[in-house]
Structures are given as C-alpha cells and as structure tokens.
Backbone bond lengths (Angstrom), bond angles and torsions (degrees), N, CA, C in turn:
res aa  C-N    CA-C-N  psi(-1)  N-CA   C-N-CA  omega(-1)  CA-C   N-CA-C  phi
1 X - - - 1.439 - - 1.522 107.84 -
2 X 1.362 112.08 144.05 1.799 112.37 -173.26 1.701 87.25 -130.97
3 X 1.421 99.23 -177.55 1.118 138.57 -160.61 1.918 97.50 -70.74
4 X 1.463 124.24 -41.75 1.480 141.40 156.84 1.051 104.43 -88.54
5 X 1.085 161.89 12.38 1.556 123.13 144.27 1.706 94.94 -138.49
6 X 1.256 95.24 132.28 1.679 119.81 -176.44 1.431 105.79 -77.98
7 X 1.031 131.64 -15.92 1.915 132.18 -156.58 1.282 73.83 -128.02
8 X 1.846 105.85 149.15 1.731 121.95 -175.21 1.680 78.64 -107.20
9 X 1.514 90.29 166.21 1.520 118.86 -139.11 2.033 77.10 -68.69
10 X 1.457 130.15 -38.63 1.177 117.53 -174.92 1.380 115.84 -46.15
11 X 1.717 126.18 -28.88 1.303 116.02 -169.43 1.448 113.75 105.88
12 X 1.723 103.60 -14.99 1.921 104.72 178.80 1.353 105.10 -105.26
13 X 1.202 85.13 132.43 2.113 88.70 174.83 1.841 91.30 -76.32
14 X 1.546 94.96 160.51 1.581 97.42 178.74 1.269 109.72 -124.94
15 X 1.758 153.87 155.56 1.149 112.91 -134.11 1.350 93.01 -116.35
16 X 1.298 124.35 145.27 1.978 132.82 -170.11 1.370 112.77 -62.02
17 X 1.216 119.52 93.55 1.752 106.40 150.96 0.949 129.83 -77.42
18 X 0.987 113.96 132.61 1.632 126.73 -175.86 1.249 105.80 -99.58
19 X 1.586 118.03 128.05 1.709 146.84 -169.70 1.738 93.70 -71.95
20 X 1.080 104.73 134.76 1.447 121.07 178.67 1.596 112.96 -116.66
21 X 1.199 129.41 149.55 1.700 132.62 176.82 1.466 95.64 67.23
22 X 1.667 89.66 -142.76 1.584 101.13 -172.57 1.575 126.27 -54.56
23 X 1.518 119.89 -39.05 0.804 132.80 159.13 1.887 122.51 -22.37
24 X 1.287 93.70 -76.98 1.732 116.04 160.18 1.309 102.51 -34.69
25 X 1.659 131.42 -77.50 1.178 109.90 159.06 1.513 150.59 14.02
26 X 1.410 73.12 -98.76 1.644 95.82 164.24 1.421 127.68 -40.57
27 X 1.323 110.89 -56.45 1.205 120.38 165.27 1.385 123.86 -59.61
28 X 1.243 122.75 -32.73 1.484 116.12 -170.38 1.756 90.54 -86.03
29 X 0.903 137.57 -14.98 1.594 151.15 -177.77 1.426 100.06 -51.44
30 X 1.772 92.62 -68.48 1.630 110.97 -163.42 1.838 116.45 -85.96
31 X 1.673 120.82 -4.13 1.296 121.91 131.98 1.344 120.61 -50.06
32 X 1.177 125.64 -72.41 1.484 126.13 -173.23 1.165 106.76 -58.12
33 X 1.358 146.36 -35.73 1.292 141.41 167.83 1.644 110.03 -52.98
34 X 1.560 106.19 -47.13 1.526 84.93 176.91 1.471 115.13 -100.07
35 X 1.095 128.21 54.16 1.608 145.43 174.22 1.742 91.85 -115.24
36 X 1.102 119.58 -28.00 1.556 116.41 -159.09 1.251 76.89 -98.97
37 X 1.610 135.26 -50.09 1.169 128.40 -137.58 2.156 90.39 -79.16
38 X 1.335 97.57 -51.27 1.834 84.84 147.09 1.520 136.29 -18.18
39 X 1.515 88.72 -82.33 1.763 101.58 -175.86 1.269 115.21 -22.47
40 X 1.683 96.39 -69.32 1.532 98.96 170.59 1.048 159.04 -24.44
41 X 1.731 97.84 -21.02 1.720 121.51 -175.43 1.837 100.71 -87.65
42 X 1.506 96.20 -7.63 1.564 81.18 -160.81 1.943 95.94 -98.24
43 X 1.142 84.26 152.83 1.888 88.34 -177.20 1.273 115.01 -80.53
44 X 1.473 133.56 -14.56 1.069 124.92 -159.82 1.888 86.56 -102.53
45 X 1.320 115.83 -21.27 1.155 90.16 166.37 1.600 141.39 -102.69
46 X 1.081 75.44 3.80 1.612 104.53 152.99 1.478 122.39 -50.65
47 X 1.617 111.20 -64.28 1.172 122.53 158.29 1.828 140.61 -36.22
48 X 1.508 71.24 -53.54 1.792 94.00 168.06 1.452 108.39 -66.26
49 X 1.257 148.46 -35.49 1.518 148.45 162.35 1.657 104.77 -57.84
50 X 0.789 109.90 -75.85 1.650 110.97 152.54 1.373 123.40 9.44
51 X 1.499 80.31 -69.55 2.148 84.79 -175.55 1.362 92.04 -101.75
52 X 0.725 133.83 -7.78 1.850 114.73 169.23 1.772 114.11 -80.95
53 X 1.032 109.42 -22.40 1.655 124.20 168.57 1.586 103.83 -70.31
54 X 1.999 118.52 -54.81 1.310 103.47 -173.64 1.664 99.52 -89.92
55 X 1.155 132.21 -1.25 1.632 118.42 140.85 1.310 146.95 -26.01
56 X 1.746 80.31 -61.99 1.842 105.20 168.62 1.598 106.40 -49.35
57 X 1.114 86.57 -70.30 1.899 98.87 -163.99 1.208 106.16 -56.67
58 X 1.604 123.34 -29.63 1.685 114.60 178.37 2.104 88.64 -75.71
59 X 0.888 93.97 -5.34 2.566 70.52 -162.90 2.044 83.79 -89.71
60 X 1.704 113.27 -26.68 1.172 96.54 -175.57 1.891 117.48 -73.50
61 X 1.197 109.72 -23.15 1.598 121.18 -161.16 2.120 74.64 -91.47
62 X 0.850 125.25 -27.84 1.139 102.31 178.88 1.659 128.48 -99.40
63 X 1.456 113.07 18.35 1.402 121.20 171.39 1.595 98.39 66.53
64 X 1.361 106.11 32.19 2.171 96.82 171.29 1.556 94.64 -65.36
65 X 1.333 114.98 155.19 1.610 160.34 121.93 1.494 120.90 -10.56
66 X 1.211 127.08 123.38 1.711 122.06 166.36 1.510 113.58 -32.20
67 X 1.221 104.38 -34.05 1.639 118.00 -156.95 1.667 104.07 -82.46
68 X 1.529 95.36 -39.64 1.388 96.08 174.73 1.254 128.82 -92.04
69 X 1.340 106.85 -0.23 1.603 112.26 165.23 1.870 112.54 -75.23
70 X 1.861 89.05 -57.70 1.934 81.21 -179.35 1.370 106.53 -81.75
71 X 1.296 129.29 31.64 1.503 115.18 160.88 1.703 106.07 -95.01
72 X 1.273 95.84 -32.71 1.384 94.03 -173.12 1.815 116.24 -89.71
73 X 1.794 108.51 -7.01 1.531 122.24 167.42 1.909 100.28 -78.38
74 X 1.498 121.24 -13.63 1.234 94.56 -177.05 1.225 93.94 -111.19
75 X 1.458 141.33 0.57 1.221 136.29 165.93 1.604 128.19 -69.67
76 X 1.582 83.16 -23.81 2.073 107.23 174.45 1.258 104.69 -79.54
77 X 1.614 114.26 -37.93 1.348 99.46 -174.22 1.929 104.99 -95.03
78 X 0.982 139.28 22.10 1.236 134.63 174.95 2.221 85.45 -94.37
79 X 1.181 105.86 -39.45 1.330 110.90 -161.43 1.593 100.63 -66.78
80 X 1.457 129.29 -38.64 1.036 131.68 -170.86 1.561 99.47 -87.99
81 X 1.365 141.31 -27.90 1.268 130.18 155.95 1.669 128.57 -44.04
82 X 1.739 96.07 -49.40 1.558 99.00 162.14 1.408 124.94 -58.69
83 X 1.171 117.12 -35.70 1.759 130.47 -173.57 1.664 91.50 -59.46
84 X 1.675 92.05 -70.32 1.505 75.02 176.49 1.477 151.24 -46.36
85 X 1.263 115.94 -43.85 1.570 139.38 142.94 1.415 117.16 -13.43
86 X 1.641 101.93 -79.79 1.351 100.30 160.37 1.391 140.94 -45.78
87 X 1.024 109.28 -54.17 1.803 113.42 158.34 1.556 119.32 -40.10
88 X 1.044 94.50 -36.93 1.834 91.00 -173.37 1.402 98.57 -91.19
89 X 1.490 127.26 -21.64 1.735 119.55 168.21 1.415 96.71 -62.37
90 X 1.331 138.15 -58.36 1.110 147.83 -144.49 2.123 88.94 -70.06
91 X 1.043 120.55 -60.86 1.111 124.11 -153.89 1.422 99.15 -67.58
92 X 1.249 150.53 -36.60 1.294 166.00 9.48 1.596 89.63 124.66
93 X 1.686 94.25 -87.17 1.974 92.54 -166.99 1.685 92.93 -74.26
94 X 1.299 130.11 -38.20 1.588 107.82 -172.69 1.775 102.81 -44.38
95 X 1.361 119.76 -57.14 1.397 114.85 -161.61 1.722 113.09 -75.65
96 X 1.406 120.56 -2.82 1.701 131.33 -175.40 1.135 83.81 -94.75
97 X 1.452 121.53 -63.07 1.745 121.27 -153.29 1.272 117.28 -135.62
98 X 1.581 119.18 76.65 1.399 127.00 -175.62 1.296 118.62 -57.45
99 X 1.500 110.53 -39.00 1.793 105.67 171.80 1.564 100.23 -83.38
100 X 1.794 94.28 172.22 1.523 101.32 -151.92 1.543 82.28 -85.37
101 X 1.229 111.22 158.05 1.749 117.83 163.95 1.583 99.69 -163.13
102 X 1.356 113.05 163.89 1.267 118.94 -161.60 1.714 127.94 -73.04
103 X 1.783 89.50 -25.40 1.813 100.21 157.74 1.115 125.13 -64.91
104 X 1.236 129.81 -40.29 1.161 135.56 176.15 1.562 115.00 -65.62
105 X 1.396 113.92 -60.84 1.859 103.02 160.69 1.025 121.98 -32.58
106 X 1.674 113.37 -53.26 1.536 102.37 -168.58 1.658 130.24 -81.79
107 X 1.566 100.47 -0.42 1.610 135.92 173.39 1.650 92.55 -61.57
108 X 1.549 96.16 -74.17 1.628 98.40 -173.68 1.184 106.38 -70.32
109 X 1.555 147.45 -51.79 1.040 113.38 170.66 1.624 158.26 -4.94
110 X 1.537 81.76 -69.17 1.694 103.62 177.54 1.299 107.98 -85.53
111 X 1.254 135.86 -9.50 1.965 122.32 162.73 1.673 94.35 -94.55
112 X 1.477 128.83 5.52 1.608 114.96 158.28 1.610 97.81 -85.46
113 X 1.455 118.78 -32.78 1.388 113.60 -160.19 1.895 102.77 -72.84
114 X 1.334 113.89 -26.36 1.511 127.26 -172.52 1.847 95.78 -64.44
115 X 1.511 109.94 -76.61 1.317 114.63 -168.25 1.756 84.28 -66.98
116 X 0.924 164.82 -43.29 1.809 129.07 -177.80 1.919 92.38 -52.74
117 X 1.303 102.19 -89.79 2.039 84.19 -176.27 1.291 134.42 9.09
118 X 1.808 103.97 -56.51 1.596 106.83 -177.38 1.278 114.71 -78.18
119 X 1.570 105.00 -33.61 1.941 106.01 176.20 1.299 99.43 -61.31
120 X 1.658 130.61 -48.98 1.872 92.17 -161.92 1.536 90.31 -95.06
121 X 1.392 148.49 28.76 0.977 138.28 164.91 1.979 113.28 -91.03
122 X 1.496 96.57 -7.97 1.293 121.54 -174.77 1.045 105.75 -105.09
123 X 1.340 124.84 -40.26 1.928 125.14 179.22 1.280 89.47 -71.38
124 X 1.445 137.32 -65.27 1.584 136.72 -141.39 1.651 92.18 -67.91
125 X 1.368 116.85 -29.21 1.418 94.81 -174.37 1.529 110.10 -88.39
126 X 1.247 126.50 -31.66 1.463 124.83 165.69 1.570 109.70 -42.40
127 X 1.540 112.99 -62.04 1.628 110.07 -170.98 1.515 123.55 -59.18
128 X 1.677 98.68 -13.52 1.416 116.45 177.06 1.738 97.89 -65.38
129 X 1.374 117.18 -78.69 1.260 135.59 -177.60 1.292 93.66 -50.05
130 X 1.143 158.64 -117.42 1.723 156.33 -174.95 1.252 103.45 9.32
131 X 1.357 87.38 -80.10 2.355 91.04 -155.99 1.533 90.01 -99.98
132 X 1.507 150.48 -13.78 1.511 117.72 -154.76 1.807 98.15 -105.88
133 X 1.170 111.59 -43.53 1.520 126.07 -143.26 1.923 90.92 -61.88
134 X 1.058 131.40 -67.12 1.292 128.86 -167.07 1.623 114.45 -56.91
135 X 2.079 111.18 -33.37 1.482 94.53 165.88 1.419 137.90 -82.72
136 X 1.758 99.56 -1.56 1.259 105.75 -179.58 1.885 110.08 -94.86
137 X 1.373 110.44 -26.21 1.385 125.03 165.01 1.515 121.87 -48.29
C-alpha cells in the first residue's frame, strides 16, 4: 500500500489500529514532522521564513520587547498554520478535481486569500515594531 492507493495491491483493506499512549505520540509527532517536511517544498513558504528571519533581525537592530518578539512568533506561527491549510486545500482539489473548474479555483483561491491576511497582518505588525513603536512611544 503507498501513499495513492489506500487498498493493498491484494484488494483487502486490513483493519486500522490505532497506536495508543506514547506510541500515539510518537506518531502524531512524526505526521506533523512530515507536514513541515512538506511545507518546505512549497516556495511561498519558503519566502515567508525569509521574512520572519529578516523580521527578527529588523525587531533586534530595533531594541523590540519580549512582548514584541512572541507576539510576532505567534503571529508567524498562525501564518505557517494557514500555509499549511492551504497546501492541504490545494493538494486536496488537485487530487478531487484535476481539470480546472470553477470550485476548485475558488477552493484555492480563498486559502490564498487567508494566508495573504496573515502576511500583511504579519508585515503591519513588524513595520509597527520597526519604524512605528518608538515614534509613537
């Protein structure tokens, strides 16, 4: 059985156990690891690491705050939740609906329109902390 086809090549489904305690754990660990290990493939979130790196270094050259560091670490990670999101819409209608049709655009569409939200909801708060916070202070 692979990753595309759910039924082993015999034709019998076999029946799912589900990992209990640590195990479970573990496992739910090493999903999310390879959801990231995903992410990664995608460029735009690539990008988005990008500016959260020259974020950092602009909140450090600018004397930011504890407060304004993890406001803006949980604002990256709300952003990388959407990325993710989106990706899995995206992956989702490619494999439901390979030809183009208008549900499917507007599927992907609107989880592009979600992660844009968090980017300028993520820039506006960086440029806040950078250039605003000390002239309004």
């Amino acid at each position: 059985m692979d990753a595309k086809n759910t039924v082993p090549p015999s034709g019998r489904t076999a029946p799912i156990s589900k990992q209990t305690g640590i195990r479970h754990l573990l496992a739910a660990a090493s999903y999310s690891f390879g959801g990231a290990k995903r992410l990664i493939g995608e460029a735009a979130f690539r990008h988005e690491l990008i500016a959260f790196a020259v974020a950092m270094v602009a909140f450090a050259i600018a004397g930011a705050n504890l407060f304004q560091y993890v406001a803006m670490a949980i604002l990256f990670l709300l952003m990388m939740a959407f990325e993710a999101i989106n990706t899995a819409i995206e992956e989702i209608v490619d494999r439901v609906s390979p030809e183009i049709s208008d549900m499917g655009k507007h599927a992907k569409d609107l989880g592009s329109f979600a992660c844009l939200c968090l980017i300028v909801a993520n820039a506006t708060y960086a440029f806040y902390v950078v250039f605003l916070a000390r002239l309004l202070s």
